[in-house]
C-alpha positions in Angstrom: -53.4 -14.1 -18.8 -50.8 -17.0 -19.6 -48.8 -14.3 -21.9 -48.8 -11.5 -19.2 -47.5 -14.0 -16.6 -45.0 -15.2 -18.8 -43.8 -11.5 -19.5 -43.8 -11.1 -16.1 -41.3 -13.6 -15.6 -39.5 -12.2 -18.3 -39.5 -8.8 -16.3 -38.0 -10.5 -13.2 -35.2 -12.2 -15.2 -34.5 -9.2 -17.0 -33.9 -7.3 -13.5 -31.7 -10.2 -12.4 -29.7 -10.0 -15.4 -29.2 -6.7 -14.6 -28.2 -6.9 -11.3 -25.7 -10.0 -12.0 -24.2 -8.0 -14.4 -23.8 -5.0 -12.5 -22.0 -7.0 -10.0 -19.8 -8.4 -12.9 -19.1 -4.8 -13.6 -18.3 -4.4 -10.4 -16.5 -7.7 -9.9 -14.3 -6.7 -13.2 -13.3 -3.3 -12.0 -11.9 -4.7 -8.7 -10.3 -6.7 -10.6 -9.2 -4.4 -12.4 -8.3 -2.1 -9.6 -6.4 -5.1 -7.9 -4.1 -5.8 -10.8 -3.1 -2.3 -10.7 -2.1 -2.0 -7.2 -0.1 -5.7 -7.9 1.5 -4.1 -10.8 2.5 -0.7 -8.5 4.1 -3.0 -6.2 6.0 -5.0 -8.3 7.3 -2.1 -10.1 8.2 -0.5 -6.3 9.9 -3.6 -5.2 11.6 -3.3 -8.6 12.7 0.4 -7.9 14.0 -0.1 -4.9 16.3 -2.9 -5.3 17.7 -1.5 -8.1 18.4 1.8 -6.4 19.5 0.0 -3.4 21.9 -2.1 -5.6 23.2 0.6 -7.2 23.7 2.5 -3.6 25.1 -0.3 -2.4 28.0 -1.3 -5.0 28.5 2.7 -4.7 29.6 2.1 -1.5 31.8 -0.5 -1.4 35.6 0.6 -1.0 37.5 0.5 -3.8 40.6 2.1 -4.8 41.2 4.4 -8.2 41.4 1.3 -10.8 38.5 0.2 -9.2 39.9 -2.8 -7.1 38.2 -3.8 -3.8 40.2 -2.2 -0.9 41.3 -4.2 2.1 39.6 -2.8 5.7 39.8 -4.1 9.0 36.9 -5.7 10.1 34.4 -5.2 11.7 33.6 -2.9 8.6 30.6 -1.4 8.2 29.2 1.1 5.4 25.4 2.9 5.0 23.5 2.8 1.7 19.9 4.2 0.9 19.7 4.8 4.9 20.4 0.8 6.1 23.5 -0.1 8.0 25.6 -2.9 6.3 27.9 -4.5 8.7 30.9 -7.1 7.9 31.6 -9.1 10.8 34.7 -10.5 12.2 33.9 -13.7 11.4 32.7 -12.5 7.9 33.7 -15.6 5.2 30.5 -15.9 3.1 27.9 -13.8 2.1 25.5 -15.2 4.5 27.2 -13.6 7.4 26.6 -9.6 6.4 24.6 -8.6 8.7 22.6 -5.7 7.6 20.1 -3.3 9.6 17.2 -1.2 8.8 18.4 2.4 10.3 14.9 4.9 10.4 14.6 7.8 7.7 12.9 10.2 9.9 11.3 12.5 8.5 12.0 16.7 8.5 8.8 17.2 8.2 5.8 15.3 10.6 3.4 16.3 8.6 4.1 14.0 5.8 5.5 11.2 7.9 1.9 11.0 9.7 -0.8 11.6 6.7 1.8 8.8 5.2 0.8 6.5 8.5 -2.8 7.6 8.4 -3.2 6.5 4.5 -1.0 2.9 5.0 -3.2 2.6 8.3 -6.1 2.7 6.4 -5.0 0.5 4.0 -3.8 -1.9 5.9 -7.3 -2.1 7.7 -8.9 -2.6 4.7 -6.6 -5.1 2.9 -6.9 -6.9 6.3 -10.9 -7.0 5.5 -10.2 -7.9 2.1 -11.7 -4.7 0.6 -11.0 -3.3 -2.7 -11.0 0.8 -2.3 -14.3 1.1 -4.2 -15.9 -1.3 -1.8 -14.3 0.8 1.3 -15.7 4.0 -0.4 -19.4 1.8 -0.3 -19.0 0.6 2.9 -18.2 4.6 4.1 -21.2 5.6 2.0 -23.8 3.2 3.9 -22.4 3.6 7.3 -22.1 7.6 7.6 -24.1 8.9 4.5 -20.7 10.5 3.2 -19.6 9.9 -0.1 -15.9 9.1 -1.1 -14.4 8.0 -4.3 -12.0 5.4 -5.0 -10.0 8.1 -6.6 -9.3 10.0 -3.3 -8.6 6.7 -1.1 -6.1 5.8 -3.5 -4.9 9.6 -3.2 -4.8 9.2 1.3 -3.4 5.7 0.8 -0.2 6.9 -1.1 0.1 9.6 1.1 -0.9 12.1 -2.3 -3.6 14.0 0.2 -2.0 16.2 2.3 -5.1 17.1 5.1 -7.2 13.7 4.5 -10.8 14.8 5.3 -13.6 12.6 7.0 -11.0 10.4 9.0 -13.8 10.0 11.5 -16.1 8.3 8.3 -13.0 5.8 7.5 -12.4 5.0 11.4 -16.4 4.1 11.6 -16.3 1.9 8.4 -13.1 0.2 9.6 -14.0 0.0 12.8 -11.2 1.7 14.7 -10.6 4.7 16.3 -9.7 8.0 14.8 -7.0 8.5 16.7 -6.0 5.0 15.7 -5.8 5.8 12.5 -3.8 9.3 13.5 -1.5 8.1 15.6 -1.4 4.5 15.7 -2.8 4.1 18.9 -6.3 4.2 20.5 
């Protein structure tokens, strides 16, 4: 009797050992999954100020030895789409004034799935979900299965027609057309 009891409880803890490291698993790949997304940032940021660097000394006036020219001022120039403006009162570097001008776009199509997919990640950084938890959450809530793989593709935009938008609107909580248009 003693020995079946005592394998029993061997049972139980062998099932909770299980379980804690499944979530480990879990826990690990999240991780995992974070440190990407951190890294694929960083390396964004990186890209863009470089190419906005370069874009930027590109358009500065210079003359053919490469001197800086003289202008008037107010003087302003465009590089990578934003508006840099020189002041009158321009004497340090503090006093550029520099303005985000909008890329639109030729085609909405791409502008909006590009909405939808940072909508929906917005929503769920703002719950502090990883994508493989959002993909769990969408599972329990409408019975639909979604990987992390094709969150990560409607996130970046990848997906061009991003199925089951009614499924992510329920697990986050909005609207669909929220999540289409911004707006409910």
């Amino acid at each position: 009797m003693k020995r079946d009891k005592v394998i029993g409880q061997l049972k139980i803890y062998a099932k909770k050992e299980a379980a804690i490291q499944s979530v480990i698993k879990r826990l690990k790949s999240d991780i995992s999954e974070l440190e990407q997304e951190a890294t694929q940032i960083k390396n964004d940021i990186l890209i863009r100020h470089s190419e906005f660097n370069t874009r930027l000394w590109e358009s500065l006036p210079v003359d053919e030895q490469g001197s800086f020219e003289e202008k008037m001022l107010p003087f302003s120039f465009y590089a990578d789409g934003i508006l840099v403006e020189l002041t009158e009162d321009y004497e340090v570097a503090g006093d550029v004034a520099i303005t985000a001008i909008p890329n639109f776009s030729t085609s909405e199509e791409i502008t909006i799935i590009e909405t939808i997919g940072s909508r929906i990640t917005q929503l769920r950084k703002a719950k502090g979900w990883s994508q493989s938890h959002l993909a769990g959450v969408i599972e329990i809530c409408t019975d639909t299965k979604i990987t992390q793989q094709s969150i990560q593709q409607i996130e970046s935009g990848e997906t061009k027609n991003p199925r089951h938008l009614e499924d992510f609107a329920t697990a986050l909580d909005v609207s669909e057309k929220y999540l289409r248009f911004g707006e409910d």
